[in-house]
Each structure stands twice: as structure tokens, then as C-alpha cells.
N, C-alpha and C positions, 0 to 999 in steps of 0.2 A: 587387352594389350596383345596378348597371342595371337588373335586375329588380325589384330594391323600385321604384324611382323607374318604371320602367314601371306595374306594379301600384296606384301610388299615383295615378299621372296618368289613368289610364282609369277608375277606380274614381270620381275625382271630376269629372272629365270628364264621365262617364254622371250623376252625381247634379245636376251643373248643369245636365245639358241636359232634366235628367227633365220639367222642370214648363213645358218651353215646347211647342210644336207639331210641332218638326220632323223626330220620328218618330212613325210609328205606335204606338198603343195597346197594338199584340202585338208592339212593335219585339223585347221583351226577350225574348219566348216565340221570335219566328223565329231570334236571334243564338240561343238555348240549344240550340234545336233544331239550327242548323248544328255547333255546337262537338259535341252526342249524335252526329251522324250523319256526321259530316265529321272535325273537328280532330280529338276526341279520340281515333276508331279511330285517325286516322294516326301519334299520337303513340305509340298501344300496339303500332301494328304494327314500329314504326321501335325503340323502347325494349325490348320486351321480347326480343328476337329474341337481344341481346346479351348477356343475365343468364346466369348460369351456375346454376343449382339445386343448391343443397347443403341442409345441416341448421338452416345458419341461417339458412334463410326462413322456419324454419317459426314464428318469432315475430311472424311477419308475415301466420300466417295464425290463430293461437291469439289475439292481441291485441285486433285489433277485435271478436272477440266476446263476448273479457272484458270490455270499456270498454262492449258493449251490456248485457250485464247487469248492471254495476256500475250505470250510469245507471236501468235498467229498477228495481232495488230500493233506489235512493237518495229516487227520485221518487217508488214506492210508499210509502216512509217518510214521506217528508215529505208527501205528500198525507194520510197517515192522521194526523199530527199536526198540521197546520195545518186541517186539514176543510176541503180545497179541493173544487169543482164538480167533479162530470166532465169538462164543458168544460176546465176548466183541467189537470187531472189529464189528459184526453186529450192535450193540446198539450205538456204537458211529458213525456208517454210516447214522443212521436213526435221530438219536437225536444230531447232533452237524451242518450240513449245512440248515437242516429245523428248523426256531424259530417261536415262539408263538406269530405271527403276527395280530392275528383275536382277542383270546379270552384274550390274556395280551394286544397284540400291541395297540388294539382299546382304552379303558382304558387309557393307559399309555398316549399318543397321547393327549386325551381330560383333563388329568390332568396335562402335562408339556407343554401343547400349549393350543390351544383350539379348541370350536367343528368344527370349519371352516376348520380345518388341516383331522379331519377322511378320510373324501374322497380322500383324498392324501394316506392315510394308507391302506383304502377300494382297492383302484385299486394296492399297492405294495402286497396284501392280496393276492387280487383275480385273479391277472395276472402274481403272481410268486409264494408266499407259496404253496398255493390250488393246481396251476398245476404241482408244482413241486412235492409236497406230494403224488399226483396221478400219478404221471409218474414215477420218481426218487424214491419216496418211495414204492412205488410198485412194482420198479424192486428191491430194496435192500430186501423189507419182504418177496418177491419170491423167491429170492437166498438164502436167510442166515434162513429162514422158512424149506426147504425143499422141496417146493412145485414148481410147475411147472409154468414158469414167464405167466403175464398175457399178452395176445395179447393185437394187439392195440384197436380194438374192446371193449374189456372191460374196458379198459384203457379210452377210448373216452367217453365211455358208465357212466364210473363212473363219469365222468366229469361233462358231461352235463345234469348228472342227480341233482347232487349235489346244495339244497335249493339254498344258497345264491349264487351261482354261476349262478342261472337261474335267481334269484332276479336281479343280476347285467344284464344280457343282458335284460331283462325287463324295469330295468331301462332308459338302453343306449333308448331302441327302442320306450318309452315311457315319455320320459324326459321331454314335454312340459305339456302332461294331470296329471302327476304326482306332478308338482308345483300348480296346486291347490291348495287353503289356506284348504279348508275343508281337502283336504285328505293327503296334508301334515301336518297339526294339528295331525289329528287321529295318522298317523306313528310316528311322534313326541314321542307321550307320548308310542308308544309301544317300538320303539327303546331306552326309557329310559330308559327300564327296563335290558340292557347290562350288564351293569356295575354292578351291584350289582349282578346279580344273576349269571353272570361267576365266580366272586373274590369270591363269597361263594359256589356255586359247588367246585371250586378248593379247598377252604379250606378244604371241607368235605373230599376231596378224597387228602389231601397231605400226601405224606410220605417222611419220612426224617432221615430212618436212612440208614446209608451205610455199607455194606456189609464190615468183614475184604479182603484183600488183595487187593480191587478194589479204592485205595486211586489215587494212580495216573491216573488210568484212566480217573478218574471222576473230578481231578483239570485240567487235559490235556483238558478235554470235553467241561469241562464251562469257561477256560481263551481261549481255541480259539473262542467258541459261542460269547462269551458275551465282549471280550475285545479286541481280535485281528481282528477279523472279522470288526464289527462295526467302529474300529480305520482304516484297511485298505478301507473301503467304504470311511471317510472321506476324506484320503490320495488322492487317486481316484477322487476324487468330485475336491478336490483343486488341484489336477495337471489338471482338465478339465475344470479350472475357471466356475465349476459350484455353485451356492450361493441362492438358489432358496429356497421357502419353501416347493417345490418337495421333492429338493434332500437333503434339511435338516431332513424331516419324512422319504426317503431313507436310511438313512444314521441312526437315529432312531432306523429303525424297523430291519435292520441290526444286530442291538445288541440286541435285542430279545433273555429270555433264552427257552433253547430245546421246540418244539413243543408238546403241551398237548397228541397229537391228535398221531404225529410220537410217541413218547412213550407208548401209547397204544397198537399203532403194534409190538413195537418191546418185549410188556410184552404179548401181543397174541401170538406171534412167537415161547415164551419161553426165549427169550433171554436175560439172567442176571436180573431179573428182578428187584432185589431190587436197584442194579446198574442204572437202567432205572427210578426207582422210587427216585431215589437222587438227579438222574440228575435235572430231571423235579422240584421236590417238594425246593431244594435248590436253585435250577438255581429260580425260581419264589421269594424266598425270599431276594436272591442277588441281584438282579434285580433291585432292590430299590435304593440301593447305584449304582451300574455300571449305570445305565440310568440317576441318579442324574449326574455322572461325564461325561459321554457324553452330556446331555444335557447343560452342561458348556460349553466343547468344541465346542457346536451349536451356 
């Protein structure tokens, strides 16, 4: 319960303070970047070290990239039967199968379960969001951008260049020096600083008004994200007599609203932006109730 009420108070915290002067402009880009390059390796190197790898992780690793292609031909459908833009049809390609698994999911995770579950959230993060963002998202902001798709080279390149993505095989390949009490202490208290300082960058950078004409897009965008998707992982899970506390934070992070990060690209791209900006800024406020009512159904 302390972590809802944490998440709750920075979340609006940053939204009150967004419209006055007394942060910088990129206040919200330097807090993301400290949480990329700082918080979050330290919370993968301290969580993951302690997981034990068996067979049911592997719905943790099979999940998100069924929930990206669910999304990926829910929104090819409904764009073909609504005759949406490209514009629009880009933004809900980028922002409706990738959710905000890292900098909501983690958070969310530690405040409807507890910190024991992240590492479960940490690897459906880091072995489907991240690659799919890099792979999937990067061929959708290549096509629907104008620009010419990225080989796999770059594609590879951005991967494994990427902090917490290199925090995690660090982890994997250093799991035993890493349990350390001293230097899992130290990580401890720097991976605490997550939670607050993502829920309040977001706040600073939320936006929440919607564009006229772009009404049904954007109810189409966040009831498949947030409601259908997450509902059919459960379906899934219990037709595979799976019951695990894998495939419950699976199942979870599933319902995830649009990804902070896909939004970004698809408002670099040009594409509908404020559209992008609704998704993202309302999907995070919804989010609250739909995770409350999935986590029922858990």
C-alpha cells in the first residue's frame, strides 16, 4: 500500500509542478536518463542475481511477444476497417503492442505484489519489451518515419549497447559476487530511488489533452492495450494450466498502458502527436483502475 500512495504522490506531484518554471524544460528527459543509466541497472543488478531459472520463466519470455503481435494485428484490423491515416495507424502500431513494462511495469509490480515479484517483471522487461522496442519498434518508426529501415547491425548494436540491458547480462554472468551483503546493500538503496523519480519525470512530462476527431482511435488504442490484451494473456495462461507467480506478473505486465519510450518515437516521427501524447499521458492515469481490476482477476 505505501507504494501505491508513493506512486500516486510523485505522479501528481510532477503534474502540478509541470506548468510552473521551476524545472528545466529537459527536466523530464535528465530524471529518464538518470533512472536508464543509474536506478534501473542497479535495481537489475541487485534483483536478478537472486532469481533461480527454471521452466517457468519461460512464460515470461514467450508472453510479451505474443501481446506484440496480438496488438501489432488487432490495429492492422481496425485500421483497415476504420480507414485510419497512416499517421494514426503509425502511432497506434508503435504505442498499442509495446507497454510500459520498465518505468510504470516495475512500480506497479512492487506496489500490487512485492519487491520479490520485480525480477519476474525485470526479465518479461528485458527479454520482450526492450527487444521488441528495438526490433519491432524500429522497423514500425522506419516505415511510418520515412526513413530508410535499420539493418540488423544497428538493430543488434542498439541492443546491446542499451544500460540496463547490459546491467542484466552482467548480472546473469556475475550472480554469485554480486550477492554480496555490502554491495547488494549499496545497490539496494540506489535502486530505490525508481519509483519516485520515474512516477515524477512522468508527471512532469504528462499530457492529456486529445486532439478533436482522434476520439475513437485512442478508446480503440487503450481498450485493446490495457483490457483485451492482458485479459487474453490470462485466457492463455489458464488454457496452459499455467498458475505460477511468473505467469501472474506475465499476465500483469501484459496490461501495461502504451510504452513511455514507443511514444517518444512515434512523437519524433511526427506522427499525430498529441494523439501519442493522450495515449501515453491517459493510458498511465487509467492504469490505476485496469491494474486494480486485473490484479482481482490474479
Amino acid at each position: 500500500m505505501e507504494n501505491f500512495i508513493l506512486i500516486f504522490i510523485c505522479l501528481a506531484g510532477g503534474m502540478l509542478l509541470q506548468g510552473r518554471k521551476i524545472f528545466a524544460e529537459n527536466a523530464p528527459q535528465t530524471l529518464n536518463l538518470y533512472v536508464i543509466w543509474v536506478a534501473l541497472p542497479a535495481l537489475i543488478l541487485r534483483q536478478v542475481p537472486t532469481l533461480s531459472f527454471s521452466t517457468d520463466l519461460f512464460v515470461l519470455l514467450v508472453m510479451p511477444w505474443l501481446m506484440t503481435l496480438l496488438g501489432a494485428i488487432l490495429v492492422w484490423l481496425g485500421s483497415r476497417f476504420f480507414k485510419w491515416s497512416t499517421e494514426i495507424t503509425g502511432v497506434l502500431l508503435l504505442t498499442v503492442p509495446l507497454g510500459n513494462t520498465s518505468f510504470l511495469g516495475i512500480p506497479m509490480i512492487e506496489a500490487f505484489f512485492n519487491l520479490d515479484m520485480v525480477s519476474y517483471g525485470i526479465i518479461y522487461d528485458q527479454f520482450g519489451s526492450f527487444l521488441a522496442l528495438s526490433t519491432y519498434g524500429s522497423f514500425i518508426f522506419a516505415l511510418y518515419s520515412g526513413q530508410e529501415q535499420q539493418n540488423v547491425w544497428k538493430i543488434g548494436q542498439k541492443v546491446l549497447t542499451f544500460p540496463p540491458f547490459l546491467a542484466l547480462l552482467i548480472a546473469i554472468l556475475f550472480a554469485r559476487p554480486l550477492q554480496n551483503a555490502v554491495i547488494s546493500e549499496s545497490l539496494s538503496l540506489i535502486a530505490s530511488s525508481v519509483v519516485p523519480v520515474v512516477m515524477f519525470a512522468i508527471g512532469l512530462q504528462l499530457k492529456i489533452r486529445l486532439a478533436p476527431g482522434q476520439t475513437l482511435p485512442f478508446c480503440f488504442g487503450l481498450t485493446v492495450k490495457m483490457l483485451v490484451a492482458p485479459f487474453v494473456a490470462l485466457l492463455l495462461c489458464h488454457l496452459s494450466g499455467l498458475d505460477t507467480p511468473a505467469s501472474r506478473i506475465a499476465v500483469f505486465e501484459s496490461g501495461m498502458p502504451p510504452m513511455v519510450t514507443a511514444g517518444a518515437l512515434a512523437m519524433s516521427a511526427g506522427l499525430a502527436p498529441r494523439l501519442t501524447a493522450a495515449l501515453v499521458g491517459w493510458g498511465i492515469l487509467i492504469s490505476f483502475a485496469t491494474l486494480s481490476l486485473l490484479r482481482f482477476f490474479l
